[in-house]
Phi, psi and omega in degrees: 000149197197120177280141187275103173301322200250033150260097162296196161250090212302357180265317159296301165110037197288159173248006150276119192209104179243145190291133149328262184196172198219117189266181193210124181246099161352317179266340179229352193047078158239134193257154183225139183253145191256130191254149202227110169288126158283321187287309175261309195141318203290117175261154168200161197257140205224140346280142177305142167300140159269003150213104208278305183346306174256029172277339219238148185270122180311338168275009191284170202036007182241110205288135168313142161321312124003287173322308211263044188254326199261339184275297181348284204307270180341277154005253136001312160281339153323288194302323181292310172324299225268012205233330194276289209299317178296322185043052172170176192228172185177215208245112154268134163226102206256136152223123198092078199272006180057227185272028199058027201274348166296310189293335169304321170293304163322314204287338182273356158268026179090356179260169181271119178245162167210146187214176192202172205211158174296315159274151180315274155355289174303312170280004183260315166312347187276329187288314183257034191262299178257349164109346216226138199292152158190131193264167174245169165087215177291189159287342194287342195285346196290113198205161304313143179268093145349151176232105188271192182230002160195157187215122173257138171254045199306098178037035212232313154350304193299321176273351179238142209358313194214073188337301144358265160325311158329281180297327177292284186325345203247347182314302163285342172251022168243128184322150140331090209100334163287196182264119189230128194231112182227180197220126172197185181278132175268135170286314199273003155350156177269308171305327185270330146329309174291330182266311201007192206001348194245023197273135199305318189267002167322287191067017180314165318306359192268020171241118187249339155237177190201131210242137171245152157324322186277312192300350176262320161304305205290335194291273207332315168306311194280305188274033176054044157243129185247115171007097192267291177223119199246160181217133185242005203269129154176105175323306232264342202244315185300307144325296199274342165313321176291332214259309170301317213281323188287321173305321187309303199308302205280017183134317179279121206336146188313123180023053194276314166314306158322302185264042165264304170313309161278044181074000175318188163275119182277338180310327190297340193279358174254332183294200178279296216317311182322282189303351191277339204287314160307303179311327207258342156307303192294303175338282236278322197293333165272357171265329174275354184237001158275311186308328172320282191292324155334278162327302175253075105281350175248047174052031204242338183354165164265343183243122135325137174215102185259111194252110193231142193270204202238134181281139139340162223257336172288313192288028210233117188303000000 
């Protein structure tokens, strides 16, 4: 690590700013350096894209059937937990609702949902996966706005412009008391310590930030939503994080099991590298589901999960 003089902090804008690590982007290999705010806490990623679009593979998130059978399941079973904690139903709203099966889920538990996706495209797939309205584009489009009770950020925070703004938007489109429930990857992780630059969930360029417990917790606070609940657990990101971020470390093309899983060339997985990559999967799955459960017992996770209500109309800075 080394301070940058001629970096700012895109969120603070403090110029105590020191270079991270310098990544590798998996669809294009062009590299990027992840930047450390001393001040808020908050990492990002430099240089930002002018166009984020073609970062993202016309197959991202969309999993061979097995996968995404085993995510349903997991998923769904989340929703059922954050629905138990809430003790009650209302008006939802997910945004980068992917293909929608959180939202599907909320909706067979009775609630009114709606979700929205970045692209037209993305939401017309989502839609037409579950059945259920999902809009494309910002928040602003949501008109008249409604006030919901609960809103998900499902690993999604990370991706966009400005986070800040993001959390005032979600603030604000939320009852008094309501709920806001997000999810993304910790820097301060035992995997990303540990992984750095080969870490599954880095993700450069489409994570344009990168979050510690405190720096997420201190963004929530400013908008005057309070801390509720932190979670370091997570079956569905954690295990197999361990198992990509370790294929990175020994050698093997860059998250090349992922994209076999997304729909990639599975013919590779028969060649011999394919098959030495199986083995070393089969190695790899109990030492990645020991690290896992280690990390959280000390807090450590590689995914964060933060649930903060919306302050009363007295608390509000």
């Amino acid at each position: 690590m080394h301070k940058n003089d001629m970096v700012k902090c895109l969120i603070c804008k403090s110029a105590d700013v020191i270079e991270h690590m310098e990544a590798k982007d998996y669809v294009t290999e062009e590299r990027f350096k992840v930047y450390l705010c001393k001040s808020c806490g908050v990492g990002f990623t430099q240089p930002q894209p002018k166009d984020i679009n073609r970062y993202y593979q016309t197959n991202y998130r969309r999993y061979a059937t097995p996968v995404k059978w085993l995510l349903q399941l997991l998923y769904g079973l989340r929703i059922k937990s954050w629905v138990r904690q809430l003790g009650c139903s209302g008006r939802a709203l997910e945004i980068g609702c992917g293909s929608g099966w959180m939202l599907k889920a909320l909706h067979n538990q009775g609630w009114n949902v709606m979700g929205l996706e970045r692209t037209e495209e993305e939401a017309k797939f989502a839609s037409s996966v579950t059945g259920l309205q999902v809009l494309s584009g910002s928040l602003d489009i949501i008109k008249p706005e409604p006030k919901y009770d609960l809103i998900l950020l499902f690993n999604v925070l990370e991706h966009v412009v400005d986070p800040r703004i993001m959390l005032r938007q979600c603030s604000r489109l939320l009852k008094e008391g309501g709920t806001i429930i997000l999810s993304m990857h910790n820097l301060d992780s035992w995997q990303a310590h540990i992984t750095g630059p080969y870490w599954f969930h880095l993700d450069v360029p489409r994570h344009l930030f990168h979050f510690s417990q405190q720096s997420l917790a201190n963004a929530l606070e400013l908008e005057g939503l309070e801390l509720v609940h932190t979670r370091f657990i997570s079956v569905v990101h954690d295990p197999y994080g361990w198992l990509q971020s370790l294929l990175n470390c020994f050698g093997f093309k860059q998250n090349r099991l992922t994209q076999g899983l997304m729909g990639g060339n599975r013919r590779e997985f028969i060649s011999p590298s394919g098959l030495g990559m199986t083995l070393v999967v089969i190695l790899l799955a109990i030492p990645s589901l020991l690290l896992s459960v280690g990390s959280w017992l000390v807090r450590a996770g590689a995914i964060i999960e933060m649930r903060a209500r919306k302050k009363r109309g007295d608390a509000l800075p």
